[in-house]
C-alpha positions as CSV (number, residue, x, y, z in Angstrom):
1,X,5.8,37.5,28.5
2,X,2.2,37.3,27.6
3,X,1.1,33.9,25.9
4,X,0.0,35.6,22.8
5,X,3.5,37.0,22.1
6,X,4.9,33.3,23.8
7,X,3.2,31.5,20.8
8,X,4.0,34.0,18.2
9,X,7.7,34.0,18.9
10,X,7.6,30.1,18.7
11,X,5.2,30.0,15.7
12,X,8.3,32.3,14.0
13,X,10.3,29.5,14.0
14,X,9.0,26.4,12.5
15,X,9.4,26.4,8.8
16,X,6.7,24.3,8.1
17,X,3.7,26.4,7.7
18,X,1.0,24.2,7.8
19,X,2.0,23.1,11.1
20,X,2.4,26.0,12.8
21,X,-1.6,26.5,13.9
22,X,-1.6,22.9,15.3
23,X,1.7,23.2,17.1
24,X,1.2,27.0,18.9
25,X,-2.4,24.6,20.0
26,X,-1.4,21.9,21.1
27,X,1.6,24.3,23.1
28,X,-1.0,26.6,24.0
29,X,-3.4,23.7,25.6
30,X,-0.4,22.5,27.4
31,X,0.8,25.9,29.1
32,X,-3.4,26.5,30.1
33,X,-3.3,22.9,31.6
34,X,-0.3,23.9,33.9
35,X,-1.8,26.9,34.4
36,X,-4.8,25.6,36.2
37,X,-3.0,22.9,38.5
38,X,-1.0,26.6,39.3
39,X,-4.9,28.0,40.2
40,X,-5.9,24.5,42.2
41,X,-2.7,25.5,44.4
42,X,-3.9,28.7,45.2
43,X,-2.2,31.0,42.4
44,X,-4.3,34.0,41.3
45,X,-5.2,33.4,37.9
46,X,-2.6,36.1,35.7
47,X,0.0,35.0,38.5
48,X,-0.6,31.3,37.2
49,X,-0.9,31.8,33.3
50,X,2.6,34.0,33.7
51,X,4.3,31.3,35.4
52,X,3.0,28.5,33.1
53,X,4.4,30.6,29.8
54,X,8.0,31.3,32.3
55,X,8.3,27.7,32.8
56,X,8.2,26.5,28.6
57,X,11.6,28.5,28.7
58,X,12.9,30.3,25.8
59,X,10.1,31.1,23.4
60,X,13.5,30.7,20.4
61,X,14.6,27.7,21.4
62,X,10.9,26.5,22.2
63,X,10.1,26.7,18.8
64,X,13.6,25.6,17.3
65,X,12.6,22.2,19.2
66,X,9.3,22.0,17.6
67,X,10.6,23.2,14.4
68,X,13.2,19.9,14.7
69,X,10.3,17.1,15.4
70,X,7.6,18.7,12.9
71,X,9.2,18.7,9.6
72,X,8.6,16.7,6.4
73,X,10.7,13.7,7.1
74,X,11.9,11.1,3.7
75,X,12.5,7.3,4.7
76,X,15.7,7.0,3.8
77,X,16.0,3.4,3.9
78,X,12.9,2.6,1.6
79,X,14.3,4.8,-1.3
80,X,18.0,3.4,-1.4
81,X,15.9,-0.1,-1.1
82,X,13.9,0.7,-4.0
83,X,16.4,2.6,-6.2
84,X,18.6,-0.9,-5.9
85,X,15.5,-3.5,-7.0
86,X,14.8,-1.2,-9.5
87,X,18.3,-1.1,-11.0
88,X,18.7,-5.0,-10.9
89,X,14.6,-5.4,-12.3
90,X,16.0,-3.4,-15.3
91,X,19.2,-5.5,-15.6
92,X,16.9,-8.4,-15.8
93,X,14.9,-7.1,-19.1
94,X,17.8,-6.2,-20.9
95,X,20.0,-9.6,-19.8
96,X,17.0,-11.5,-21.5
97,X,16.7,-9.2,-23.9
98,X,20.6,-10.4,-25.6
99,X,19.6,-13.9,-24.1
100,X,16.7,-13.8,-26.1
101,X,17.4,-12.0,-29.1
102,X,15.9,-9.0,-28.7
103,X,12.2,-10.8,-27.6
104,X,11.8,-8.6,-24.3
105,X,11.8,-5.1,-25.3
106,X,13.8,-3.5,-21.8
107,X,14.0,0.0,-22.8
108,X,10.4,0.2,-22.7
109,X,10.5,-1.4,-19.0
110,X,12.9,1.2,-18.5
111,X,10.8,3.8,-19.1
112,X,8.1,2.5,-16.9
113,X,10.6,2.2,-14.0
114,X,11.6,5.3,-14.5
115,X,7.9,7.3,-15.0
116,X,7.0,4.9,-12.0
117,X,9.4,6.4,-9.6
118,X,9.1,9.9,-10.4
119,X,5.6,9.4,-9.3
120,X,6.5,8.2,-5.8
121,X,7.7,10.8,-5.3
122,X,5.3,12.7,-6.5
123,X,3.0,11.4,-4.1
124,X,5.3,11.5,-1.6
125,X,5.1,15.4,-1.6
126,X,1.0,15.4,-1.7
127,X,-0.5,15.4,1.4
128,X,-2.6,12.4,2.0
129,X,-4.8,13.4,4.8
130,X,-6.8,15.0,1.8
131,X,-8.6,12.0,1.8
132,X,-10.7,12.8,5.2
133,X,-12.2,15.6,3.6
134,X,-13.9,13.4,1.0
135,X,-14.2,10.5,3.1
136,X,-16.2,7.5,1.2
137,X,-16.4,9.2,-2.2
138,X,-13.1,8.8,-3.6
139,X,-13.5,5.1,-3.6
140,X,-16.6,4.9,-5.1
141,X,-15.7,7.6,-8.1
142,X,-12.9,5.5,-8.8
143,X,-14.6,2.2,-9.2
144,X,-17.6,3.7,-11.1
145,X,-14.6,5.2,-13.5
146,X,-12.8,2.0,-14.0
147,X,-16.2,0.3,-15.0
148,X,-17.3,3.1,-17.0
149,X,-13.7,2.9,-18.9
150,X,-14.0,-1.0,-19.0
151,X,-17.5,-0.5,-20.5
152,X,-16.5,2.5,-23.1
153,X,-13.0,1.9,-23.2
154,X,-11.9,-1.4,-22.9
155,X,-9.2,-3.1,-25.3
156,X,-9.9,-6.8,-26.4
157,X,-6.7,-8.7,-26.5
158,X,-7.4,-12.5,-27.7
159,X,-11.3,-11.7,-27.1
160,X,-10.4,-10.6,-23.3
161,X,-11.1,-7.0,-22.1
162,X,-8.7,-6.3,-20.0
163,X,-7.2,-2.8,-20.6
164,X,-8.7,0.2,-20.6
165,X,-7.1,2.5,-24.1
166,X,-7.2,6.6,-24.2
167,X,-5.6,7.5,-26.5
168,X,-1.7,6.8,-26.6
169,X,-2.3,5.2,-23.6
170,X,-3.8,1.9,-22.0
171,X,-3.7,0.3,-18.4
172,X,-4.4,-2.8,-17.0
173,X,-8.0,-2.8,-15.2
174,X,-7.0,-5.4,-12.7
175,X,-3.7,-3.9,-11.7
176,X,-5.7,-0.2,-12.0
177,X,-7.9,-1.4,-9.2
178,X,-5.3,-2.4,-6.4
179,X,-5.5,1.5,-6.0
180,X,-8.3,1.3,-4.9
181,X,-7.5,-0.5,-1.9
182,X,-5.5,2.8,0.0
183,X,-9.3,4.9,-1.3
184,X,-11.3,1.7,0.5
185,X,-9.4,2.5,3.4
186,X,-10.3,5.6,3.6
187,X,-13.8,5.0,3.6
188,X,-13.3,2.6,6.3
189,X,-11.5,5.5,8.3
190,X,-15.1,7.3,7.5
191,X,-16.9,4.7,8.9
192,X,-15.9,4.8,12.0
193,X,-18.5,4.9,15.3
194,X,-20.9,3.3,13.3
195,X,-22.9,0.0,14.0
196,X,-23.9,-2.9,12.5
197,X,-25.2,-1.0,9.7
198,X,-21.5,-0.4,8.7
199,X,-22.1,-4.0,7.2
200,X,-24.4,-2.9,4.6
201,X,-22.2,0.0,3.3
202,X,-19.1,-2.2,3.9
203,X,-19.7,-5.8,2.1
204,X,-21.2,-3.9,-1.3
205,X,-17.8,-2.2,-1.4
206,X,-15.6,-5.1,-1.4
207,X,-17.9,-7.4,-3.2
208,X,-18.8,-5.7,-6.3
209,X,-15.0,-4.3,-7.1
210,X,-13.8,-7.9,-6.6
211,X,-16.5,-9.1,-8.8
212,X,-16.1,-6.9,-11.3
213,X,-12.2,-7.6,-11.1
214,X,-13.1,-11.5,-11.6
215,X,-15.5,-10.5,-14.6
216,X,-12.8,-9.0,-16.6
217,X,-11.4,-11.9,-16.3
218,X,-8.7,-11.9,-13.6
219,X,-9.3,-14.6,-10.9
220,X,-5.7,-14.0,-9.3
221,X,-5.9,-10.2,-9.1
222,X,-9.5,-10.9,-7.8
223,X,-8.0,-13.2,-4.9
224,X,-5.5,-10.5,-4.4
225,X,-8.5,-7.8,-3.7
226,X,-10.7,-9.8,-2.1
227,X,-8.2,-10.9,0.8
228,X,-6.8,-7.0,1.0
229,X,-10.3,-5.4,1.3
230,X,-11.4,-7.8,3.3
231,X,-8.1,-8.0,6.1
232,X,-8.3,-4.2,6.0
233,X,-12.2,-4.5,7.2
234,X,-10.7,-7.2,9.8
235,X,-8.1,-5.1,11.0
236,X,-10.5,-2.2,11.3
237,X,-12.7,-3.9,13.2
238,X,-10.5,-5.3,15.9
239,X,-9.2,-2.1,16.6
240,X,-12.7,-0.7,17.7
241,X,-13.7,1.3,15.4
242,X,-17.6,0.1,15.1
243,X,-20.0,-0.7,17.4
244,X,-19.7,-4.2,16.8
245,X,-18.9,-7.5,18.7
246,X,-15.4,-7.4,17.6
247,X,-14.3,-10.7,18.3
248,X,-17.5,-12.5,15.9
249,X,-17.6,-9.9,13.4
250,X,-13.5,-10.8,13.3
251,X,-13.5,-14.3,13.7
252,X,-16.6,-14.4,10.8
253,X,-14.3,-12.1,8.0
254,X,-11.3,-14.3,9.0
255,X,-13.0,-17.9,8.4
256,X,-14.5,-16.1,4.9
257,X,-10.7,-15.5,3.9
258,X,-9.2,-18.2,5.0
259,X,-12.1,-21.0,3.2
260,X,-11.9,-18.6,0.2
261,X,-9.2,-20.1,-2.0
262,X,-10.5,-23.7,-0.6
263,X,-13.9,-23.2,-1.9
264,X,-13.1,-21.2,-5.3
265,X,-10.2,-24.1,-6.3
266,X,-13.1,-26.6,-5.4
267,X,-15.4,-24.6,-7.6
268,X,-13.4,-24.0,-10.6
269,X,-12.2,-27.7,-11.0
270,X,-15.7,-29.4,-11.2
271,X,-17.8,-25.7,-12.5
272,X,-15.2,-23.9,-13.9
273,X,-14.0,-23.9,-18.1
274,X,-12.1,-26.8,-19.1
275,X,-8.4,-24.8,-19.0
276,X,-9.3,-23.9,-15.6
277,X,-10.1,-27.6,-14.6
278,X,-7.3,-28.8,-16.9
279,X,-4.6,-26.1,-15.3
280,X,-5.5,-27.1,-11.8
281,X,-4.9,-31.2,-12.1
282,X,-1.3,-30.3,-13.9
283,X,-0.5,-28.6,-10.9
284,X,-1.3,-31.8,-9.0
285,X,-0.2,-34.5,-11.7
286,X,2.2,-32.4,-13.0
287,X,2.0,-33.6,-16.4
288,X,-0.4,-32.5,-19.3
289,X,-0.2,-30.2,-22.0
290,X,-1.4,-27.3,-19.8
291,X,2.2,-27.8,-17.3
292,X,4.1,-27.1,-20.3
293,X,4.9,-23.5,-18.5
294,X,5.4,-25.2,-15.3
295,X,8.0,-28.0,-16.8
296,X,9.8,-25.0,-18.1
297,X,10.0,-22.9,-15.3
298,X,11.0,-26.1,-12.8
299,X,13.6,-26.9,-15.2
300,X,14.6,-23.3,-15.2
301,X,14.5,-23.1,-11.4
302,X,16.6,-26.8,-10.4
303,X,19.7,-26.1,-13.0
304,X,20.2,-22.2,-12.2
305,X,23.6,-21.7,-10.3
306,X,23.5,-20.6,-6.9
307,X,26.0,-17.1,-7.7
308,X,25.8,-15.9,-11.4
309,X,23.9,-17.2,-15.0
310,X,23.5,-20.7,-15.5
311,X,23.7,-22.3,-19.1
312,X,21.9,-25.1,-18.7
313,X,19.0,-22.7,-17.1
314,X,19.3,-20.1,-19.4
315,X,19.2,-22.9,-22.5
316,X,15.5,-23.9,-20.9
317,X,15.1,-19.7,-20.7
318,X,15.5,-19.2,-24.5
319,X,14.1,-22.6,-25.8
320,X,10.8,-21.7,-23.9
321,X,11.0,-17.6,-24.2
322,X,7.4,-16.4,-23.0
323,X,6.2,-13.0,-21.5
324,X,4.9,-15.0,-18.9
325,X,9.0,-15.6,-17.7
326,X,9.3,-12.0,-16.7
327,X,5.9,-11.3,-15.6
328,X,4.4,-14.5,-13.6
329,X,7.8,-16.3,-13.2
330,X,10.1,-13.4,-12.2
331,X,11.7,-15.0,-10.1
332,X,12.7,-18.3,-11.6
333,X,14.4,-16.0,-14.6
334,X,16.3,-13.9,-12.0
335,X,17.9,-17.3,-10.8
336,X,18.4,-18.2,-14.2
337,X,20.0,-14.9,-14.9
338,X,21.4,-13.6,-11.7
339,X,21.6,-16.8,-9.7
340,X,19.8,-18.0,-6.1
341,X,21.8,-16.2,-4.1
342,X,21.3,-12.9,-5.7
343,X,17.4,-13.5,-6.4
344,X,16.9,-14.2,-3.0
345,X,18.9,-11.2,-1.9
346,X,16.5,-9.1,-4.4
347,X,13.1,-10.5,-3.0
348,X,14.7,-9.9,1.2
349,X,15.1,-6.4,0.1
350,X,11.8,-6.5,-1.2
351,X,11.0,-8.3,2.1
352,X,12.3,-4.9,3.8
353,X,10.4,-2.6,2.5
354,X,7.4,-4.6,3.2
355,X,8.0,-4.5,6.8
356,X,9.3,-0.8,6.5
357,X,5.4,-0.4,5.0
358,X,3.9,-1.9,7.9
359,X,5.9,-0.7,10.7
360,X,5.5,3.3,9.4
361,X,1.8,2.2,9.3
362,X,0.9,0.9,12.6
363,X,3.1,3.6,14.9
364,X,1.2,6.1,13.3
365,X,-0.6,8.7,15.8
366,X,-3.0,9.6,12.4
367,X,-5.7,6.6,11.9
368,X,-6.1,8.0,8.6
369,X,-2.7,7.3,7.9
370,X,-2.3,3.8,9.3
371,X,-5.2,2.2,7.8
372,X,-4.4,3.2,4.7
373,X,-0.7,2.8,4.9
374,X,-2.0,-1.2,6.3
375,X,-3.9,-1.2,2.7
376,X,-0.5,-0.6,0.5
377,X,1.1,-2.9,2.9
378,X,-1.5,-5.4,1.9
379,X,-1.0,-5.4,-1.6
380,X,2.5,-5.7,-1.2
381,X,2.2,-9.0,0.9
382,X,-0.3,-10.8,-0.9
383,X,1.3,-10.1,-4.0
384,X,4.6,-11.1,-3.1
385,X,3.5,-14.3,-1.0
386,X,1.5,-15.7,-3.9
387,X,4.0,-14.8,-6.4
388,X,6.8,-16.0,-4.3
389,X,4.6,-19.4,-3.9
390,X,3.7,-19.6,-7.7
391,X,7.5,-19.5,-8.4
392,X,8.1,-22.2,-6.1
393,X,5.0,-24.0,-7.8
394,X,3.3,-24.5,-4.7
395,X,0.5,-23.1,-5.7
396,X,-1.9,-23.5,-9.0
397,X,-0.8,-21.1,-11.7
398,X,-2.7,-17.7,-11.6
399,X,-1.2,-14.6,-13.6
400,X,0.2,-12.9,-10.3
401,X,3.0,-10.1,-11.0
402,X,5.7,-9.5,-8.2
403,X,5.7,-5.8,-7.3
404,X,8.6,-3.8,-8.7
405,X,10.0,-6.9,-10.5
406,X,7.5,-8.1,-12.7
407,X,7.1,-6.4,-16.7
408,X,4.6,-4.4,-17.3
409,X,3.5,-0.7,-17.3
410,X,0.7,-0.6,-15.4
411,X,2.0,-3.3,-12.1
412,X,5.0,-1.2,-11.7
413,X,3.3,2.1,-12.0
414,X,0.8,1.0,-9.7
415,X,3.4,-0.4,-7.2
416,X,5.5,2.5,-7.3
417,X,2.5,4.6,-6.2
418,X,1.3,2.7,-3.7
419,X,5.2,3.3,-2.3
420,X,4.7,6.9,-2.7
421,X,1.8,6.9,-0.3
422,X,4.0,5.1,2.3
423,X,6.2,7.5,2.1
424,X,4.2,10.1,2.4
425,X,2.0,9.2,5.3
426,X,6.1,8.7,6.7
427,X,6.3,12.3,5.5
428,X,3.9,14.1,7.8
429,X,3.8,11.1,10.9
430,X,5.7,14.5,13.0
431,X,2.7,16.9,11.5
432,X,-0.4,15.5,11.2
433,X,-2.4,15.2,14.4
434,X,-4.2,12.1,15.5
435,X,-7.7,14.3,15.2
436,X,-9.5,11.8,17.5
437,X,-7.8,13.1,20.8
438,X,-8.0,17.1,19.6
439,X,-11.1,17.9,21.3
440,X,-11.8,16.6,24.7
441,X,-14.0,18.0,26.8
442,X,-10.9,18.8,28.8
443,X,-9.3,21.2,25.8
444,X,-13.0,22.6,25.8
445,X,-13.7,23.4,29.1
446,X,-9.5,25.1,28.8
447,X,-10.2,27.0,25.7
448,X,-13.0,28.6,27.2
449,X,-11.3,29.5,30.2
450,X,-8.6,31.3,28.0
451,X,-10.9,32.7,26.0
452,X,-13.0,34.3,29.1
453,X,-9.5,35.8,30.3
């Protein structure tokens, strides 16, 4: 059988189109490879190619094989972990909605749950590698959009412009621009092979978004951006991909996140606005007018049962009933609702899909898939380790929403999308080619030789 006809006859039998080119090349490569070592020995060249294509075996069952591995694949795991949270978030709203007398409005949290994971899997059907074709752009389109909206746009609430309104419909600026994290990967992705000059396109990109983030005002969804961008940059850089001392250019980025909350809690007690100052020495004395949140929630937190509602914590729930209960303090109304047992059930399975995130991420063959599946890892980790820590009030209090369990629209959108991405970069991990090791000068030198023939 002639390698032409070989490749055709397998091509005929893997479903997924767009594959198909990249598979029949990579097979071809493989059967011109053999094919030489067959010429080093001696073989005449025909004699050598028809014994390479003989050897692959049954063109059918070839291509039934490659048909198996390179298909659209759904993570199972991540969905039934998600469908679950997002069933016992909703139970949440509408248990404090009867608690409360009708103060949380759940249907409406409903609705975002619901729009939120019909676009996962939206996204989960687009291809992702899309991105490399626009490399850097996408990133900076969408953060000249969100200030452009913020400028033209913007809805004051309480004097604070922090939602961007079109129409019948408004978003949250600083939960809108954790999306741009997956596009900042990609421009890292871009970067690649470059030098120290990489700095100069690089530190504009993370420090004007976080800036412009901490301007709206939101100092803990700036924290949250600047220790994402900035870890993705790390991680980028120690796996080689500028022409940089990796281990100072590492170690430098590292000590800038790690002195960063140090030095901005430093700066906001003695040069920040009195609330900011005040808020900070409550956490410390606990006592003061601004801890009255933080009395609440601990009472909320030490008399919740450990299985099922507590009425002594559910008493504290309803004599204190703020939106911040089901937005900042998720967690401490789950206990108060559900119990500890059950809320820490909820946050393992959150835990899960986490490490799902990060595990898909870094066994991926695509870079372009791994860094950015690292970024929507990121969010995911930050977010949940400071809200996680806020609950537990071991940390100052910063307006920090737990993804998929906080209310509000635009956070569980935004999380739900940043899933979807995972999922698909899972999706094609069997079809999309790591592109770096596609053109050796080895395949070259091979491809000629076939073409000569």
């Amino acid at each position: 059988m002639k390698l032409d006809e070989y490749l055709e006859i397998v091509s005929e039998q893997i479903r997924y189109t767009k594959i198909r080119s990249t598979v029949t090349e990579e097979l071809k490569n493989h059967i011109l490879d053999q094919a030489e070592c067959y010429e080093e020995c001696g073989a005449f060249p025909e004699e050598a190619l028809e014994r390479a294509v003989r050897e692959m075996g049954d063109p059918v069952e070839t291509g039934v094989a490659m048909d198996r591995i390179h298909r659209p694949q759904m993570n199972w795991g991540i969905v039934a972990a998600i469908a679950v949270i997002s069933i016992l978030s909703v139970g949440v709203f509408y248990a404090a909605n009867i608690i409360a007398h009708d103060i949380y409005p759940w249907q409406r949290q409903a609705m975002f749950v619901l729009v939120g994971f019909l676009l996962m899997l939206f996204v989960y059907r687009m291809d992702y590698s899309i991105l490399e074709k626009f490399r850097w752009k996408p990133a900076v389109l969408f953060f000249l959009f969100m200030v452009l909206g913020w400028l033209f746009f913007s809805q004051s609430i309480y004097g604070v412009r922090r939602w961007i309104s079109m129409g019948p419909f408004s978003f949250s600026i600083s939960e809108g621009m954790l999306l741009y994290i997956p596009l900042f990967a990609a421009a890292l992705y871009s970067f690649r092979g470059e030098g120290y000059r990489v700095l100069l396109k690089i530190l504009p990109m993370i420090l004007l978004p976080v800036y412009f983030v901490f301007i709206t005002p939101d100092l803990g969804s700036a924290a949250i951006l600047f220790t994402c961008l900035f870890c993705l940059f790390i991680f980028a850089v120690w796996k080689g991909w500028y022409q940089v001392h990796k281990k100072l250019v590492a170690s430098i980025f590292s000590g800038t996140v790690l002195l960063a909350p140090f030095v901005s809690l430093g700066y906001f007690y003695f040069f920040g606005a009195e609330y900011q100052a005040a808020r900070i020495r409550s956490w410390f004395t606990q006592s003061g007018d601004a801890s009255f949140i933080i009395n609440m929630t601990r009472n909320m937190r030490e008399s919740s049962a450990l299985v099922g509602s507590s009425e002594k914590a559910l008493d504290w729930f309803v004599n204190g009933a703020t939106t911040d209960y089901l937005t900042d303090y998720i967690l401490v109304s789950m206990c108060s609702i559900y119990g500890v047992l059950l809320t820490v059930a909820i946050v393992t399975g959150l835990v899960f899909i986490i490490m799902k995130t990060f595990r898909i991420s870094v066994t991926q063959k695509n870079q372009l898939g791994m860094i950015v599946g690292v970024g929507c890892g990121l969010v995911f980790l930050v977010k949940t380790t400071l809200g996680i820590l806020m609950n537990l009030q071991l940390i100052p209090y910063v307006s920090i929403s737990m993804p998929f369990l906080s209310y509000g629209g635009s956070g569980t959108i935004v999380s739900y999308i940043l899933l979807g991405l995972v999922l698909s970069i899972y999706r094609y991990k069997n079809i999309l080619p790591n592109k770096n090791t596609l053109t050796p000068k080895r395949y070259l030198r091979l491809k000629l030789t076939w073409e000569t023939r």
